[in-house]
Structures are given as structure tokens and as C-alpha cells.
C-alpha positions as CSV (number, residue, x, y, z in Angstrom):
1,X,222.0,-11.5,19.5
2,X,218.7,-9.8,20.1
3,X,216.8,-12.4,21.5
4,X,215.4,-10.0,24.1
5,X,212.2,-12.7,25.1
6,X,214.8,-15.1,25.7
7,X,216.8,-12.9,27.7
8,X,214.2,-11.7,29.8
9,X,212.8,-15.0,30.4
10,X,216.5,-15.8,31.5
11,X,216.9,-13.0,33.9
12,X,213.1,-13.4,35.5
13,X,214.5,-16.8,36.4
14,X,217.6,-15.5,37.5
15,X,215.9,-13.0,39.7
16,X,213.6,-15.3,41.4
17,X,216.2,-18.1,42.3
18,X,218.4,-14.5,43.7
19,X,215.3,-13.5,45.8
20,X,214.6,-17.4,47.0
21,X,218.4,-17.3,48.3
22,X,218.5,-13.7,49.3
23,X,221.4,-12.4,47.1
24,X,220.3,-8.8,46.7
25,X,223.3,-7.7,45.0
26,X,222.9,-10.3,42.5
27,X,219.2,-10.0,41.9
28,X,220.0,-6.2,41.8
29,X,222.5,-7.1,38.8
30,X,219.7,-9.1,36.8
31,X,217.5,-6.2,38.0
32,X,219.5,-4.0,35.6
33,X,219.5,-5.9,32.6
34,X,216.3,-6.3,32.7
35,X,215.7,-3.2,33.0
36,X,218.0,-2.7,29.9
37,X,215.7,-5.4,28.3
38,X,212.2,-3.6,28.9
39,X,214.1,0.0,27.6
40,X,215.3,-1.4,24.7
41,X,211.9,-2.8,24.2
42,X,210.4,0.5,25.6
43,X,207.7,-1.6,27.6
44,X,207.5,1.2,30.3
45,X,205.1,-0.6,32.9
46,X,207.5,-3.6,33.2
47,X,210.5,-0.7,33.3
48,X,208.4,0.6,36.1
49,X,207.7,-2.2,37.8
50,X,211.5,-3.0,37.5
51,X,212.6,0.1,39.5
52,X,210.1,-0.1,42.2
53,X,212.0,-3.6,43.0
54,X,215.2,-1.8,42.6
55,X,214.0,0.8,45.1
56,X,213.0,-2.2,47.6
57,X,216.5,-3.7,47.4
58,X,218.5,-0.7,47.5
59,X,216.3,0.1,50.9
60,X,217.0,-3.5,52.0
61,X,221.0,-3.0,52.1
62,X,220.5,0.3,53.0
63,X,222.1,2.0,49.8
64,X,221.1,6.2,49.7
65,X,222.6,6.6,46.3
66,X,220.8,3.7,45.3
67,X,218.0,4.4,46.6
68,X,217.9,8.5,45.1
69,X,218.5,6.8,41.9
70,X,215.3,4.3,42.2
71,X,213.8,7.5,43.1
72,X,214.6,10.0,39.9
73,X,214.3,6.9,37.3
74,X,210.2,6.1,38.6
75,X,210.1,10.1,38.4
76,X,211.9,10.0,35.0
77,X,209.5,7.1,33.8
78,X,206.2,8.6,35.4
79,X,207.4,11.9,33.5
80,X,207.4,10.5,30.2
81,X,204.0,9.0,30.9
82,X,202.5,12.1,31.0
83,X,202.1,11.5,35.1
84,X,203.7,14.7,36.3
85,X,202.3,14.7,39.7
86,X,203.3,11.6,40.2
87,X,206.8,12.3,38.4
88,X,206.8,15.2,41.2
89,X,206.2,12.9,43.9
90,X,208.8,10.7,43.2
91,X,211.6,13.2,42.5
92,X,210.7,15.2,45.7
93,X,211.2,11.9,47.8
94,X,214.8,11.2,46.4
95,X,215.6,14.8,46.6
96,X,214.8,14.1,50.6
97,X,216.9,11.8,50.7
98,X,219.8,13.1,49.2
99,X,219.2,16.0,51.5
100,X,219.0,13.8,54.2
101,X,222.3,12.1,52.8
102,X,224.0,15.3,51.8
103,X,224.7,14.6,49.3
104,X,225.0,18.0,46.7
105,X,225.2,16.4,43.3
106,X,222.1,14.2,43.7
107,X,220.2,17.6,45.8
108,X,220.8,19.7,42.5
109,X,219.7,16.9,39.9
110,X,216.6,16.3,42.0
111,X,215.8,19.9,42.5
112,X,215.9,20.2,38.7
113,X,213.9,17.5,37.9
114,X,211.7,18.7,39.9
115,X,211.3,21.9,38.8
116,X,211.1,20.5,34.9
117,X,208.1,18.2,36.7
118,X,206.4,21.8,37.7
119,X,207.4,23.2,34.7
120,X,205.3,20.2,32.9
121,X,202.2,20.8,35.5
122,X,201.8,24.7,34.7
123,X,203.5,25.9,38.1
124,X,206.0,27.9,36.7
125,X,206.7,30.2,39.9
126,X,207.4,27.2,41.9
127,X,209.6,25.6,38.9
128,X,211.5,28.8,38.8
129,X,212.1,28.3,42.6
130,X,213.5,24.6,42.6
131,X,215.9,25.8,39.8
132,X,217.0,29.1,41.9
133,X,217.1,26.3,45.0
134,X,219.8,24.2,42.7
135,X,221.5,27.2,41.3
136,X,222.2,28.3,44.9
137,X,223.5,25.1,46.0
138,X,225.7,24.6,43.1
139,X,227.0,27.5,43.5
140,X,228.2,26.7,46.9
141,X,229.5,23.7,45.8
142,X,231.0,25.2,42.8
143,X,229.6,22.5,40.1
144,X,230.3,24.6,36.9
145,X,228.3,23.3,34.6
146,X,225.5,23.0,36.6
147,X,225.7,26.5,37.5
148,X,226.1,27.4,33.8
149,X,223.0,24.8,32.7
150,X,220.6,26.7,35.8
151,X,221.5,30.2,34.6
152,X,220.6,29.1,31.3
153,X,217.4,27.7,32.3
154,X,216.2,30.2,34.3
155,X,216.9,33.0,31.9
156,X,214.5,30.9,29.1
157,X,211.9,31.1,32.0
158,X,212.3,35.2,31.5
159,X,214.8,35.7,34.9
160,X,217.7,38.4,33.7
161,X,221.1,38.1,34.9
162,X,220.6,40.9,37.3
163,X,217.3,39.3,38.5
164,X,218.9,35.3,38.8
165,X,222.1,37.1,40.9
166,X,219.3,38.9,43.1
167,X,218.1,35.9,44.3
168,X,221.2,34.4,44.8
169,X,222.1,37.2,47.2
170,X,218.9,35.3,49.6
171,X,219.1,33.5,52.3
172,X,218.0,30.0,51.5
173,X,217.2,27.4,54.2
């Protein structure tokens, strides 16, 4: 119905009485829409400010993926503020954990994101080396597209074929 003040003011409410009680899962549903809210509205500090208590309740129940995700969306929102150390910051601590986690999907998104972060900051060697970091993983995972989205990427940042299957042929740690 677009009534989106009304709906906010709805779900803040909803949220607090969630938090008084302690029912994470349901203040993390309300949490959501909210967020849904402040997108739709593109209000990015209350956005923010949204998935920083997202972050806090996914740590609370002890949720990785969760937690990853808390991660790359304050990266994702810090990135389109123009904050790309901060963007950097943020996606290197839920690539971490999704080390930490092993978990492969998450490991290549987060490499990529960032090396697109680097990209942004001028750093292109280093960019160049979270994407070859990703593009080796993947292919050990065998995520296609992926692999097919990295080559492509790295051959815009001037890498041959030859040159990207080089540095596949490296050890990575």
C-alpha cells in the first residue's frame, strides 16, 4: 500500500518489543523488512545502521552465513557511499569468516568484492590478486560461472588467457 512511514514505524516497534523479550529470530525478521523499507526509500544510513544490528544478532545465535552476509551488505553499502576503505574493511572480515567457515561460495564472492573495493581505491595489482585468489578457488570447487565471470574480469584488467592460466599453475596458500 505504500505507506512505508507507517510501516517502519510498525516494525521499529516490533523490533523493540523482539529485543525487550529476546526473540532474535523474530526481531531479525522485522530487521529485514525494514531493511526493505529504508532500500526502497534509499535512506542508506538507516540501511546501515539496520545491518550492523543484523550483524550483532546473527553473532548472538552464532549464525556464519549470517554473519558473512552482515558482512558484504555494510561493504556493499559503504561501497556505494564512496567509502572504499571502509567497503574493503568490511568485505575482508566476512571473507575471514567464510574462510574460517569454509565455506567456498561465500570465499569467492568476498574475494571479489574485495578486489572490485581495490579496484575502486586505485590498487589494481592487489585487485587483480583477490580475483586470481577467487578464480583459483573456483576452480577447485568447479563453480562454472564464477570461473567464467573471473576470467572475464581479469582479462578487462589486461591479464591474457595464457597469462590468467599462468597463475593458476601457483601455488596459493
Amino acid at each position: 500500500m505504500h505507506k512505508w512511514d507507517d510501516a517502519s514505524n510498525t516494525l521499529l516497534d516490533c523490533s523493540v518489543i523482539c529485543s525487550d523479550n529476546n526473540d532474535i529470530y523474530n526481531l531479525l525478521d522485522c530487521l529485514g523488512n525494514l531493511i526493505y523499507v529504508y532500500e526502497f526509500k534509499e535512506e542508506w544510513d538507516m540501511v546501515f545502521e539496520l545491518f550492523k544490528k543484523t550483524l550483532k544478532a546473527f553473532k548472538e545465535i552464532r549464525d556464519e552465513k549470517g554473519v558473512i552476509t552482515s558482512y558484504f551488505n555494510l561493504g556493499i553499502i559503504e561501497k556505494k557511499r564512496d567509502k572504499f576503505e571502509e567497503a574493503t574493511r568490511y568485505f575482508k572480515k566476512g571473507t575471514n569468516i567464510a574462510i574460517e567457515s569454509n565455506y567456498a561460495e561465500s570465499i569467492i564472492k568476498g574475494l571479489s568484492y574485495v578486489g572490485e573495493a581495490l579496484f575502486c581505491l586505485g590498487r589494481r595489482r592487489e585487485a587483480q590478486d583477490q580475483f586470481l585468489k577467487a578464480l583459483h578457488i573456483a576452480n577447485e570447487v568447479k563453480a562454472e560461472n564464477a570461473i567464467l565471470q573471473l576470467k572475464v574480469l581479469l582479462q578487462s584488467l589486461g591479464l591474457s588467457i595464457d597469462e590468467i592460466l599462468h597463475e593458476l599453475k601457483k601455488p596459493r596458500n
